[in-house]
TIRO-613740 format. One record per residue (C-alpha): residue number from 1; chain; x negated, y, z negated. Coordinates in steps of 0.2 Angstrom, whole numbers, plus 2048, in hexadecimal, padded with zeros to 3 digits. Layout:
// residues N
resi: NUM | chain: A | xx: X | yy: Y | zz: Z
...
***
This chain:
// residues 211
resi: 1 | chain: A | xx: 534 | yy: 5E9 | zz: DC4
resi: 2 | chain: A | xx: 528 | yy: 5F7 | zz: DBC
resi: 3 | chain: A | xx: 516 | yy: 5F5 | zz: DC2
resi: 4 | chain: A | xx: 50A | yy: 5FE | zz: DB7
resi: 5 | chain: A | xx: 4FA | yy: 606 | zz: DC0
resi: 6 | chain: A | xx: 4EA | yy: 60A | zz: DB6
resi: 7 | chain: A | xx: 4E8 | yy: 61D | zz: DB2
resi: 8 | chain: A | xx: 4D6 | yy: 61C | zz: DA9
resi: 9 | chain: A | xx: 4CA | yy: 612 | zz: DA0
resi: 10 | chain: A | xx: 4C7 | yy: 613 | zz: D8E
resi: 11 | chain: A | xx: 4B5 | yy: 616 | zz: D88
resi: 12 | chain: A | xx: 4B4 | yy: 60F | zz: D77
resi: 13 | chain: A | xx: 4BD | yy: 603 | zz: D6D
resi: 14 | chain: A | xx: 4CE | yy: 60D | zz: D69
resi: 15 | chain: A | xx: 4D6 | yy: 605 | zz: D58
resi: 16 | chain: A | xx: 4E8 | yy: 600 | zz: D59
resi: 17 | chain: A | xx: 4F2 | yy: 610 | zz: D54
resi: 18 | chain: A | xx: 4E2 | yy: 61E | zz: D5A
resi: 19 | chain: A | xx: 4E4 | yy: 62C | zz: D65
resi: 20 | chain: A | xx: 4E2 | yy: 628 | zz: D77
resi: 21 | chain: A | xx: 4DC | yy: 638 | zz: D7F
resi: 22 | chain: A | xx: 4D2 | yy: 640 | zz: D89
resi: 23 | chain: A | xx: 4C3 | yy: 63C | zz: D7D
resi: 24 | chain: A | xx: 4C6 | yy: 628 | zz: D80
resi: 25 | chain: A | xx: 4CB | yy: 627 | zz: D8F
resi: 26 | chain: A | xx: 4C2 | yy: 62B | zz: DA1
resi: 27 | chain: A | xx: 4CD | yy: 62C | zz: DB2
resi: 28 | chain: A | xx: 4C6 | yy: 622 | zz: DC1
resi: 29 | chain: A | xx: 4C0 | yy: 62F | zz: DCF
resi: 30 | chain: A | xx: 4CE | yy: 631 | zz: DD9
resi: 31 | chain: A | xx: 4C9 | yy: 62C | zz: DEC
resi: 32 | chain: A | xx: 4C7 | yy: 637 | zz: DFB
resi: 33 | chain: A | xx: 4D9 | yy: 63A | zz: E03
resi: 34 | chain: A | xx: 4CF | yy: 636 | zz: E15
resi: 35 | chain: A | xx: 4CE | yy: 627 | zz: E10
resi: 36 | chain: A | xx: 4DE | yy: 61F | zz: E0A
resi: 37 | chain: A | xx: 4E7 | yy: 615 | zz: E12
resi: 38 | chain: A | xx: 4FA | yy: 619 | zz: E19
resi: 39 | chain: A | xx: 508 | yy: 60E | zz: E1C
resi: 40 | chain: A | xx: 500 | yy: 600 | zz: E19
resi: 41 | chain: A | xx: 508 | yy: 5F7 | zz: E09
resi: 42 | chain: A | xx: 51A | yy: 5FD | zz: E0F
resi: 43 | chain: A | xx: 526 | yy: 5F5 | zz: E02
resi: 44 | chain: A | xx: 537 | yy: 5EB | zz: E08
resi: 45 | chain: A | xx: 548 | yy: 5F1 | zz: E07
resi: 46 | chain: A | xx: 550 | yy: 5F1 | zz: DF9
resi: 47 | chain: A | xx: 55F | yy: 5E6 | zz: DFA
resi: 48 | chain: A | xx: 56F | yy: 5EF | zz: DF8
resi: 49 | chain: A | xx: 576 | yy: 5F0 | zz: DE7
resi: 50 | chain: A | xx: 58A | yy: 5E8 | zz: DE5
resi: 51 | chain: A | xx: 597 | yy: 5ED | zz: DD8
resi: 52 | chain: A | xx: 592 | yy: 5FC | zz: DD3
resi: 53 | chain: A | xx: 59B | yy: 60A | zz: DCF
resi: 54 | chain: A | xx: 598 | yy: 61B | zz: DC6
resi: 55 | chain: A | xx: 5A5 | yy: 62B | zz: DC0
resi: 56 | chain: A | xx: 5A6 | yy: 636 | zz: DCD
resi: 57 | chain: A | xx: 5AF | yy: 638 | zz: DDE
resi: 58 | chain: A | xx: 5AD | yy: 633 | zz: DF1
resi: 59 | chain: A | xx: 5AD | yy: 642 | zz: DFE
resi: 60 | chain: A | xx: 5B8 | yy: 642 | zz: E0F
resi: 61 | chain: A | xx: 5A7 | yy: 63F | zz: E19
resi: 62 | chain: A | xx: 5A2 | yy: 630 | zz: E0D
resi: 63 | chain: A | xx: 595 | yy: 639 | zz: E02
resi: 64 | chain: A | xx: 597 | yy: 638 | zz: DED
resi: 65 | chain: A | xx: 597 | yy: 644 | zz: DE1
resi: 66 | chain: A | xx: 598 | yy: 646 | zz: DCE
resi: 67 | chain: A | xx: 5A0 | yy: 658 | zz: DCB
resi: 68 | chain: A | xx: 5AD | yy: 662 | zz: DD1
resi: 69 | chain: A | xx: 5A3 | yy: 673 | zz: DD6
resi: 70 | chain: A | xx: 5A9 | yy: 684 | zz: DE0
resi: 71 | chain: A | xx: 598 | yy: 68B | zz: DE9
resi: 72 | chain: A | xx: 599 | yy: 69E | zz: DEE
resi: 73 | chain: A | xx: 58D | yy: 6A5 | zz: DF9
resi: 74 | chain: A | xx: 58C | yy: 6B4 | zz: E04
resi: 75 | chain: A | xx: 588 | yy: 6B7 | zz: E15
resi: 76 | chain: A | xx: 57B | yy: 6C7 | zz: E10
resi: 77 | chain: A | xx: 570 | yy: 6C7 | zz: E01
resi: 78 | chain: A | xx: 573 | yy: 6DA | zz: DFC
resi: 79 | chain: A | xx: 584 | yy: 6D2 | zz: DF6
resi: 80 | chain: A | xx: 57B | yy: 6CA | zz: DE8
resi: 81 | chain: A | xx: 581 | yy: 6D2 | zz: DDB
resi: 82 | chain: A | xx: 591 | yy: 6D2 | zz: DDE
resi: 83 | chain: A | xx: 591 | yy: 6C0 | zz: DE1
resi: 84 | chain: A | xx: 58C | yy: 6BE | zz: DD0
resi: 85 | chain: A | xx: 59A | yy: 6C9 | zz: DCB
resi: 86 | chain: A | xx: 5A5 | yy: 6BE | zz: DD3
resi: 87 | chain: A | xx: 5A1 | yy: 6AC | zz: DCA
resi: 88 | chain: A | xx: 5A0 | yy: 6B6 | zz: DB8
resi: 89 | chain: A | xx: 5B5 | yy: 6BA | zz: DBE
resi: 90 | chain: A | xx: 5B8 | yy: 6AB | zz: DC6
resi: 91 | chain: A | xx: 5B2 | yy: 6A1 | zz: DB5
resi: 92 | chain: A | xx: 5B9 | yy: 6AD | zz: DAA
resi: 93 | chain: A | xx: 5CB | yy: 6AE | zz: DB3
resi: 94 | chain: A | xx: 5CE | yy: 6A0 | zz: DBF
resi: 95 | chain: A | xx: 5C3 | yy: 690 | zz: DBA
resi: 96 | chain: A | xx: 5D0 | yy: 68F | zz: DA7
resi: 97 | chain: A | xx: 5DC | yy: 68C | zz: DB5
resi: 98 | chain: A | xx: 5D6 | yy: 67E | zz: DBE
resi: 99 | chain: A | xx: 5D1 | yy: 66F | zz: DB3
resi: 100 | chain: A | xx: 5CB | yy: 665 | zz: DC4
resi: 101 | chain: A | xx: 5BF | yy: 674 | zz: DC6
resi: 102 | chain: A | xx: 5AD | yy: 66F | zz: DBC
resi: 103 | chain: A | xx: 5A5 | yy: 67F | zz: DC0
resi: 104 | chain: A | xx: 5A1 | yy: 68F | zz: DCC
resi: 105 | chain: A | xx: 58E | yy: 692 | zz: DD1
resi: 106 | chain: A | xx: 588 | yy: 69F | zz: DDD
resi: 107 | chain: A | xx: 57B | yy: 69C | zz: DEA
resi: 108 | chain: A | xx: 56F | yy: 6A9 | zz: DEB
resi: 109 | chain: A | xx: 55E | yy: 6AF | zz: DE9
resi: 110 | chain: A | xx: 553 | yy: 6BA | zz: DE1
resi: 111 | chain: A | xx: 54A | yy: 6C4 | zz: DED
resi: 112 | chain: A | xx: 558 | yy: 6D2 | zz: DF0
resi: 113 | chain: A | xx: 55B | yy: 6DA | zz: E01
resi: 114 | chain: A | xx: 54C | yy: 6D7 | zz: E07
resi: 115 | chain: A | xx: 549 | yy: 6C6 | zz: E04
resi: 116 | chain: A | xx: 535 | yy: 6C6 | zz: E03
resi: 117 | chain: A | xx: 529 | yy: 6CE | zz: E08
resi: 118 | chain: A | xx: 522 | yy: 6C9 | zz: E19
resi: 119 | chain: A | xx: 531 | yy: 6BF | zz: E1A
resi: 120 | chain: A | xx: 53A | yy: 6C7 | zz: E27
resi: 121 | chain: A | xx: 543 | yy: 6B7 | zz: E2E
resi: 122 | chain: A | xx: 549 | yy: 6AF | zz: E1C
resi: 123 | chain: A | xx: 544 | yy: 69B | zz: E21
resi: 124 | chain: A | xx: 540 | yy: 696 | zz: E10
resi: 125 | chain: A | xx: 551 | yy: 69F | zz: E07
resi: 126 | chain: A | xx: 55F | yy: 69D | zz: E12
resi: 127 | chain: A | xx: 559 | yy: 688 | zz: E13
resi: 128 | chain: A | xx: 55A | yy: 686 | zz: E03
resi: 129 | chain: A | xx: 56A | yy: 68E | zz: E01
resi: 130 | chain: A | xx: 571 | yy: 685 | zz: E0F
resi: 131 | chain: A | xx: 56C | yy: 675 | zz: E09
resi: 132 | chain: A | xx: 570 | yy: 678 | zz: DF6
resi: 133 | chain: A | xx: 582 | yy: 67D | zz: E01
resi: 134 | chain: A | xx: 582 | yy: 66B | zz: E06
resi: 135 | chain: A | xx: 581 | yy: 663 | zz: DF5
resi: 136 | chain: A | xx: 58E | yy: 655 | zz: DF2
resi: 137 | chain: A | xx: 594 | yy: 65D | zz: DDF
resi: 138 | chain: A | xx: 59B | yy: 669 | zz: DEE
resi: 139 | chain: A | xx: 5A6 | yy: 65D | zz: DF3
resi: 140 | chain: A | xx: 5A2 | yy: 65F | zz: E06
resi: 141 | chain: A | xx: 593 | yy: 654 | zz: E05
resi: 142 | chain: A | xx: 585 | yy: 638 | zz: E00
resi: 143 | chain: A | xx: 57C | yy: 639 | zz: DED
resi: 144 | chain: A | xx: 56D | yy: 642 | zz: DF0
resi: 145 | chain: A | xx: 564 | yy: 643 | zz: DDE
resi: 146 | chain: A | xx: 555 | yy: 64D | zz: DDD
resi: 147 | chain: A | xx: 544 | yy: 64F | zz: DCF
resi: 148 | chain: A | xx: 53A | yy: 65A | zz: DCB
resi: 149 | chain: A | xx: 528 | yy: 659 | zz: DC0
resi: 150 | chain: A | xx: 52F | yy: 65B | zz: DAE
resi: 151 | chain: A | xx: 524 | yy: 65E | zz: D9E
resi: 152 | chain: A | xx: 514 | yy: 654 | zz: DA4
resi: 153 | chain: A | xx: 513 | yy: 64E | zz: D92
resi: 154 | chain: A | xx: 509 | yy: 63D | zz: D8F
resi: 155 | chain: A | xx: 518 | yy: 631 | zz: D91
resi: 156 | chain: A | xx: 51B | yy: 637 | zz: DA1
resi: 157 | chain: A | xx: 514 | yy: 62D | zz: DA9
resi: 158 | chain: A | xx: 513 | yy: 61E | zz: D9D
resi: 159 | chain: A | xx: 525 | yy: 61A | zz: D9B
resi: 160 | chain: A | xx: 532 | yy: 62B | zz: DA5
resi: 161 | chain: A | xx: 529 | yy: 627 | zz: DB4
resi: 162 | chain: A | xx: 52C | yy: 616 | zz: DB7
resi: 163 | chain: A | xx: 53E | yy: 617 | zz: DAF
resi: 164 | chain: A | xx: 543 | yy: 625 | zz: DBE
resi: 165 | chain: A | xx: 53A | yy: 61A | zz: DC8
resi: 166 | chain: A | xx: 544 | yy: 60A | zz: DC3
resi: 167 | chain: A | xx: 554 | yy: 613 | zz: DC2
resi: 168 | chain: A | xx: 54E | yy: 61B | zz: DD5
resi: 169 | chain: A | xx: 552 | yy: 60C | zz: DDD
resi: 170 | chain: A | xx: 55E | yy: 607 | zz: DD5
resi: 171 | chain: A | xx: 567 | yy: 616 | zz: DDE
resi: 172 | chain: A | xx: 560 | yy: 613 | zz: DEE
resi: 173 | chain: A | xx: 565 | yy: 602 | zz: DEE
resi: 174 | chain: A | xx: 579 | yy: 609 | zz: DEC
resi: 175 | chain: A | xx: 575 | yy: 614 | zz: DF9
resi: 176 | chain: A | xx: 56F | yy: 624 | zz: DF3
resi: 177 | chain: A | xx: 560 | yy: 62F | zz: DF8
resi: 178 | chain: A | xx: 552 | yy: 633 | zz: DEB
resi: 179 | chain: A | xx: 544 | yy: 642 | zz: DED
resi: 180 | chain: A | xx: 538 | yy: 64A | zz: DE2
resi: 181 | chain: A | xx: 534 | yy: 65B | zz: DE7
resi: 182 | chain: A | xx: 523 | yy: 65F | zz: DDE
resi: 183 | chain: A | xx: 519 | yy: 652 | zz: DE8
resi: 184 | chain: A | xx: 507 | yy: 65A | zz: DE1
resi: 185 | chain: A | xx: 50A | yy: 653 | zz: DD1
resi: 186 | chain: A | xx: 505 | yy: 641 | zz: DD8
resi: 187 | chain: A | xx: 4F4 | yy: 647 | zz: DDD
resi: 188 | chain: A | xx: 4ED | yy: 639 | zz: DD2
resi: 189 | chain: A | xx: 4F7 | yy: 62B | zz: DD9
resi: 190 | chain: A | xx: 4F7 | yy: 631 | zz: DEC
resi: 191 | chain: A | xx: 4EE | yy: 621 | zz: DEE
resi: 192 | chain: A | xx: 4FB | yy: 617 | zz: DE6
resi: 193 | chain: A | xx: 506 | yy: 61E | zz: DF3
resi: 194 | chain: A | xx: 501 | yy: 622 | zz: E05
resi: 195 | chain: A | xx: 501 | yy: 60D | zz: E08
resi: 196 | chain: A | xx: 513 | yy: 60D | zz: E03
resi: 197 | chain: A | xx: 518 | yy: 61C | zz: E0E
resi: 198 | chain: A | xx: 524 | yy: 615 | zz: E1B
resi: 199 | chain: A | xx: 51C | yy: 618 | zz: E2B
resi: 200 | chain: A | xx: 50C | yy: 621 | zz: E2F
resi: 201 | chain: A | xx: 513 | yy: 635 | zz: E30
resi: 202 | chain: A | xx: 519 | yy: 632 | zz: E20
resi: 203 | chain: A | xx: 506 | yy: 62D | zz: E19
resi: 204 | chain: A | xx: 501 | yy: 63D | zz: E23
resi: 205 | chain: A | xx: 50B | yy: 647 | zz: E1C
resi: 206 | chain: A | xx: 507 | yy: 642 | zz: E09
resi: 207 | chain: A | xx: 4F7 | yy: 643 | zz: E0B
resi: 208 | chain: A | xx: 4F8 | yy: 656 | zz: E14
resi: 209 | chain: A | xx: 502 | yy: 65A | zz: E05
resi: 210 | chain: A | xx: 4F3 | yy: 656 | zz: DFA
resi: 211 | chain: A | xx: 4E6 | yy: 65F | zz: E04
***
């Protein structure tokens, strides 16, 4: 089921078809992040979806994916380049060769050599190698499907929102894992949900996020 949540309050009589903009409408005053509560309207399980089935292939650990990919990283970052080099042959000569074979990426960064500038240990880089390393389309790896904040257009959050939301848990409930990365982009709904966060750390760490 959708829920729908109110975003503002119009402040004239709008006529069916009329604009609704930021010249009828005013938002409610979005309440101190002290005071909202956390873990407090934590929703059931979802039940486990049966019969369901999807195109794409079962890894040895038990993990899904839905491509065929070959991942090519490198142990120092000055090799770049060459890695590069590397895919642009390997697409070129070998992938015509290998139907099975849906694509080559390489996993690097930008930063060169040296990484970042007062970045001398790499945390942030080599994780997120590492974990994109670790993604199931590599055929080493259960579904994990990520989002990201996309235009921000007005139908956002009128109709994509609650569709990725709906179709959310749909893969939840067949035993995937669903994250959004941009987490700032619910500043407005924070309220809507810190009481749904599982447990109290989880509240916490929304709200930190917002601050």
């Amino acid at each position: 089921m959708v829920k729908s949540f109110a975003i503002g309050y119009t402040v004239r009589d709008v006529a069916k078809g009329s604009w609704i903009d930021e010249s009828t409408v005013t938002l409610p005053k979005a309440p101190p992040l002290n005071t909202l509560p956390r873990a407090t309207k934590v929703p059931e399980p979802l039940p486990p979806q049966e019969d369901y089935t999807f195109e794409g292939y079962r890894n040895a650990d038990g993990s899904v994916g839905t491509k065929n990919l070959l991942g090519i990283t490198t142990s120092v970052h000055c090799m770049a380049d060459v890695e590069d080099y590397v895919v642009k042959i390997i697409e070129r000569d070998l992938l015509p060769k290998y139907p099975s074979i849906d694509g080559v990426v390489d996993l690097n960064h930008l930063y060169g050599c040296g990484v970042a500038i007062n970045v001398p240990a790499a945390v942030v880089p080599i994780r997120t190698i590492h974990n994109i390393a670790l993604n199931p389309n590599f055929g080493g790896e259960v579904m994990v499907v990520g989002m990201q904040c996309g235009g921000s257009d007005a139908f956002s959050g009128v109709t994509t929102n609650p569709a990725v939301g709906y179709d959310s848990d749909l893969l939840v409930r067949c035993g995937a894992t669903v994250m959004f990365s941009e987490v700032t982009e619910v500043r407005d709904a924070i309220h809507l949900l810190t009481p749904r966060a599982i447990n109290e750390e989880v509240g916490r760490r929304l709200l930190e996020e917002m601050a």
